[in-house]
N, C-alpha and C positions, 0 to 999 in steps of 0.2 A: 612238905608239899606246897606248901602259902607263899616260902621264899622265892621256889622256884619261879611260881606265875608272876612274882611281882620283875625278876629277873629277865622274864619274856617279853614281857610290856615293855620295861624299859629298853632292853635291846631293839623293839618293835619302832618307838618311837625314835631313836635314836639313827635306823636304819630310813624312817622315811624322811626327816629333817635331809639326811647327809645327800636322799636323792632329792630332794624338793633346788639343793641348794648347786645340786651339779645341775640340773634343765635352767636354773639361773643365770650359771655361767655359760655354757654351752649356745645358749640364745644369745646373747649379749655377743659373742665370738662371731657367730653367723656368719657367713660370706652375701653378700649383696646380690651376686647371681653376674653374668655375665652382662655390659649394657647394652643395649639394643640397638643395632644396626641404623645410621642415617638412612631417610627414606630416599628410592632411586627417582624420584618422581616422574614416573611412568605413566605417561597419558592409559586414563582410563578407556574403555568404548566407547566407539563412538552408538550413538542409539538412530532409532528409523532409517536404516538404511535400506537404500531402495536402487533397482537397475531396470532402466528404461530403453528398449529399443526403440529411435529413431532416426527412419533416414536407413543411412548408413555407418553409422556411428551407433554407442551405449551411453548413454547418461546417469554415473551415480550420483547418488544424494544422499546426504547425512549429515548428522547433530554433532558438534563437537563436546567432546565432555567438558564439565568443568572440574573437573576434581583427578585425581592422579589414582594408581592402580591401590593404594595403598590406602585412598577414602577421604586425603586430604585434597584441600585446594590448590591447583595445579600451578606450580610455580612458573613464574612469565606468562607474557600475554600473547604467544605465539604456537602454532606447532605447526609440523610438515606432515603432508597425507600422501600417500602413492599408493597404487592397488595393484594387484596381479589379476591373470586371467586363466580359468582353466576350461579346456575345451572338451566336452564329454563328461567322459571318466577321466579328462586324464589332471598330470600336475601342472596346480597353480604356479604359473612363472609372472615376474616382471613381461609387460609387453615392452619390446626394443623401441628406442625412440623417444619414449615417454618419462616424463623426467617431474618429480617431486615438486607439491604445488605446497605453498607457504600460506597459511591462512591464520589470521589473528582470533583469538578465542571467543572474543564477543562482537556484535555486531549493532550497532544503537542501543546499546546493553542490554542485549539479549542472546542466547548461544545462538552462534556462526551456525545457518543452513551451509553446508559446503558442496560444491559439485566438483566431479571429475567426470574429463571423457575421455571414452575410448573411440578415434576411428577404426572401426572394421577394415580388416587387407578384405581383397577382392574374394579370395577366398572364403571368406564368412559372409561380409555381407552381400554374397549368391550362395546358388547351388541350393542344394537340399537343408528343411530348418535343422539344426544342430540345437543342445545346451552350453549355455554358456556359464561359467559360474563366477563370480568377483570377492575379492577379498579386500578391505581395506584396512591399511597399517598407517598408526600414529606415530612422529619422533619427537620427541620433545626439543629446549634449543640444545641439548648436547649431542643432540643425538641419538640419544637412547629409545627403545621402544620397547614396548610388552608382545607386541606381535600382530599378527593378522587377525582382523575380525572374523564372527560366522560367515561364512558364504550368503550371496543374495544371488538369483540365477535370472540371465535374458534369454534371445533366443538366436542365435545366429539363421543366416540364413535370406530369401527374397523376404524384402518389406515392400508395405503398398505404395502406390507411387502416389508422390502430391495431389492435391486438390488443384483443378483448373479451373478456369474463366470463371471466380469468385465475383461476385456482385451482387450489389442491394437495391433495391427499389423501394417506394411506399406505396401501401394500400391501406383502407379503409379498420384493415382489425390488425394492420400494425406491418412492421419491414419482412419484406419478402427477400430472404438472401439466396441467392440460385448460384448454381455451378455444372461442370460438364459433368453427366452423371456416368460413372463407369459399370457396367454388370459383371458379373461372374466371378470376381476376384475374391469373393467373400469377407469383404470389408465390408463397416460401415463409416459413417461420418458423420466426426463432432465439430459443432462450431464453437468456439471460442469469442465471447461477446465482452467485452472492457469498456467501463466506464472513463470516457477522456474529461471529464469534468466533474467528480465526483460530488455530493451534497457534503455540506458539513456534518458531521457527527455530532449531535447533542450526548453530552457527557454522561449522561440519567439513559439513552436510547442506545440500544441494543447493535453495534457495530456491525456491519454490512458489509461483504466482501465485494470487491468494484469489477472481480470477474465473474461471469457466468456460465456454465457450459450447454447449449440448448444441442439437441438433437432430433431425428426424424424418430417415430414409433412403430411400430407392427412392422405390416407390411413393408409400409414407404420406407424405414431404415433396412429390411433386408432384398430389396429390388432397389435400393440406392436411387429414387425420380429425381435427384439433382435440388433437391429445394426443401427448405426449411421457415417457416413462420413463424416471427419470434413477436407474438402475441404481447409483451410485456415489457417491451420499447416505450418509455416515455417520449411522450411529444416536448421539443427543441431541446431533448439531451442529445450529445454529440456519442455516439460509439464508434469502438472500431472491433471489426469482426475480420477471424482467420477462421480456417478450416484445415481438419486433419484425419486421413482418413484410418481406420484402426482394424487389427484384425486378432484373433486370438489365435494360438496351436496347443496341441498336445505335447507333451513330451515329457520323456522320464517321467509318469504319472503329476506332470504338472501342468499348470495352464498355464501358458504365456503370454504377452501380449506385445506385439507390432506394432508401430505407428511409422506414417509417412513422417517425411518434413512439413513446416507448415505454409500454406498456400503462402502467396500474394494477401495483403490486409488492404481492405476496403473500408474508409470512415461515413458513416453515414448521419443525418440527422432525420427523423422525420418530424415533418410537418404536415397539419392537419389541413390541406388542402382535396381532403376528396369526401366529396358528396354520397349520402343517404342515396338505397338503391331507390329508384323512382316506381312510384303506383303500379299497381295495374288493374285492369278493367272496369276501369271507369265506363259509367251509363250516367245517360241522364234522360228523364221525364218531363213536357214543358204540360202546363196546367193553368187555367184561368181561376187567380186567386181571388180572396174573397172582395177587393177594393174592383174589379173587373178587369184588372190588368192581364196580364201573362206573366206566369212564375215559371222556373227549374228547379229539378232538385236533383242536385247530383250526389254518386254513390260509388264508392273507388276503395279495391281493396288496403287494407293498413298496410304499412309499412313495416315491419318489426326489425327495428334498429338502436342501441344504448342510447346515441346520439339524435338520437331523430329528438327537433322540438317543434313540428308540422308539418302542414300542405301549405302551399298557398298556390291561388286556383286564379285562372286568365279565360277573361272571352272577348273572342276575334267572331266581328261582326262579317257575312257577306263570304268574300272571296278575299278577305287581309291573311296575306301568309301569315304574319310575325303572332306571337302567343298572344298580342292586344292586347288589352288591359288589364292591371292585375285588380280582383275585385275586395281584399282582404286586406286592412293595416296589418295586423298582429297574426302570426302563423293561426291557420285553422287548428283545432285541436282534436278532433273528431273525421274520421273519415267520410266526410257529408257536409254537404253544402247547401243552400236555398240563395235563389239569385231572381231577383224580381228584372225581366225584360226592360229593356227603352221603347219595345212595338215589335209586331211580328215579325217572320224573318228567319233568314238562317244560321245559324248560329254555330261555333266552333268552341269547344272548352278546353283548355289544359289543363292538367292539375300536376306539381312538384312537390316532393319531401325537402324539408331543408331543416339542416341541425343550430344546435346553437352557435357554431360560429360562421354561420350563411350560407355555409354551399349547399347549394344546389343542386339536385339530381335532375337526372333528362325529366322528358314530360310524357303522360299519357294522355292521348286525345278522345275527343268524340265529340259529332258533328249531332244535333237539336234542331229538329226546324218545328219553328213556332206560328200558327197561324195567329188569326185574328180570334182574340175572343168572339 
């Protein structure tokens, strides 16, 4: 019986050696596996794509990728973009005419914004609003592509008609830009404000976009009054201001948006040429002061204005039209004044708000007659 178990063992061992030393072999033999396929470097997607109705035309826009479908870095510094168009439900085609736009991959080294447009045939942009839907396809320089982007969708159909008789003027709380105002079309209108001399950028301070978009609110933007106050006009910066008017629709449970063309541009500067609104109801009291003379005291509602830096107050002796004398070196600061007489008599006062850089508002009057102490 003893012999036997030592008989097993060593068969035992002997059997696992002999496999320990075929997974030896067998691994060492191994085949490598098939090699892997050169990459096709197939532009990847492009990203932010976006379709804009304006006018009579669509305007897409989009990122160019940098990297190929495959996650590497897109070989060469070029690709080719074209888009199709589908109308409804129906299939995305090539629009006829329209012919593949070359665009280099970066731009001041940074990825290529890229645009394509579509002009609308007459039949889109009229008639009844339609969906529109765009696709955009990258080629790389061989030629080759991965295919059509997601769909981005506009809106076929009537857009609103441009902005007219744009123009600016200055007032007191800043440029007043006015235009012919349209009702009913259920538009409203955005202005478009651009810095034509922009400040310098300190390097530490927070970067400032040189456009701005102001528009009307509540009401005024859906009764469209033609006018827009753009409160936050620096004084002798140069802008130039367009306008466009914009509308929304429903469709295929989505919202779309419409925009005109954009107006005529008007540059403007403002400068701080207009005066503090002037007084009002000024009075005045004449009274024999304590030296025996004849005094006035005048009293004239304030002014409530940022720029306001006083009054400064005039008396016109008799029957003298003009404001007469001014009685005050330094703006008055106080809405009230004391004015000791030259002798009885009749007397005329003016009184003006004036800011810090000297204008002047109109004047409020009132006539004093002063006897004899």
């Amino acid at each position: 019986m003893m012999l036997d178990v030592r008989r097993w063992v060593g068969l035992r061992e002997f059997l696992g050696a002999g496999l320990a030393l075929a997974v030896v072999v067998l691994s060492g033999c191994a085949s490598p596996g098939p090699p892997r396929s050169p990459t096709l470097n197939l532009p990847g997607a492009v990203t932010k794509l976006t379709a804009m109705r304006r006018g009579a035309a669509v305007e897409l826009e989009f990122v160019l990728p940098q990297r190929n479908t495959d996650r590497l870095p897109l070989k060469g510094d070029r690709v080719t973009a074209s888009f199709c168009r589908a109308v409804d439900a129906g299939k995305c085609v090539a629009v006829a005419g329209v012919k593949p736009v070359e665009f280099a991959l970066l731009t001041n080294g940074q990825p290529t914004v890229a645009e394509l447009k579509d002009e609308l045939p007459v039949e889109l942009s009229g008639g009844a609003a339609r969906v529109l839907a765009y696709r955009v396809e990258l080629f790389n320089v061989a030629g080759k592509t991965a295919g059509f982007s997601d769909p981005v969708y506009a809106a076929a159909g009537v857009a609103p008609a441009a902005v007219e008789g744009l123009a600016a003027r200055g007032s007191r709380l800043g440029v007043v830009v006015s235009w012919k105002p349209v009702a009913g079309d259920g538009s409203v209108v955005a202005l478009r404000r651009e810095e034509l001399a922009p400040k310098p950028v300190d390097a530490k301070a927070k970067k400032t976009d040189s456009v701005v978009w102001l528009g009307a609110e509540g009401e005024a933007a859906k009764n469209d009054v033609g006018m827009v106050l753009d409160t936050s006009a620096v004084e002798g910066e140069p802008y130039r201001y367009m306008a466009e008017r914009r509308k929304t629709v429903q469709l295929g449970g989505r919202t779309l948006e419409m925009r005109s063309e954009a107006s005529v541009a008007v540059v403007y500067v403002l400068h701080d040429v207009y005066p503090p609104p002037a007084p009002t109801d000024l009075s005045g009291a004449a009274f024999a002061d304590a030296s025996g003379g004849t005094a006035v005291d005048l009293i004239w509602q304030p002014v409530v204005d940022a720029g306001l830096s006083g009054y400064n107050v005039y008396r016109a002796a008799g029957e003298d039209t003009g404001r007469g004398k001014k009685l005050n070196g330094e703006a008055v600061r106080l809405p009230a004044f004391h004015d000791v007489l030259p002798g009885a008599g009749r007397y005329r006062y003016s009184v003006t708000a004036v800011d810090a850089k000297g204008n002047e508002s109109g004047a409020v009057e009132t006539v004093v007659e002063a006897g004899k102490p």
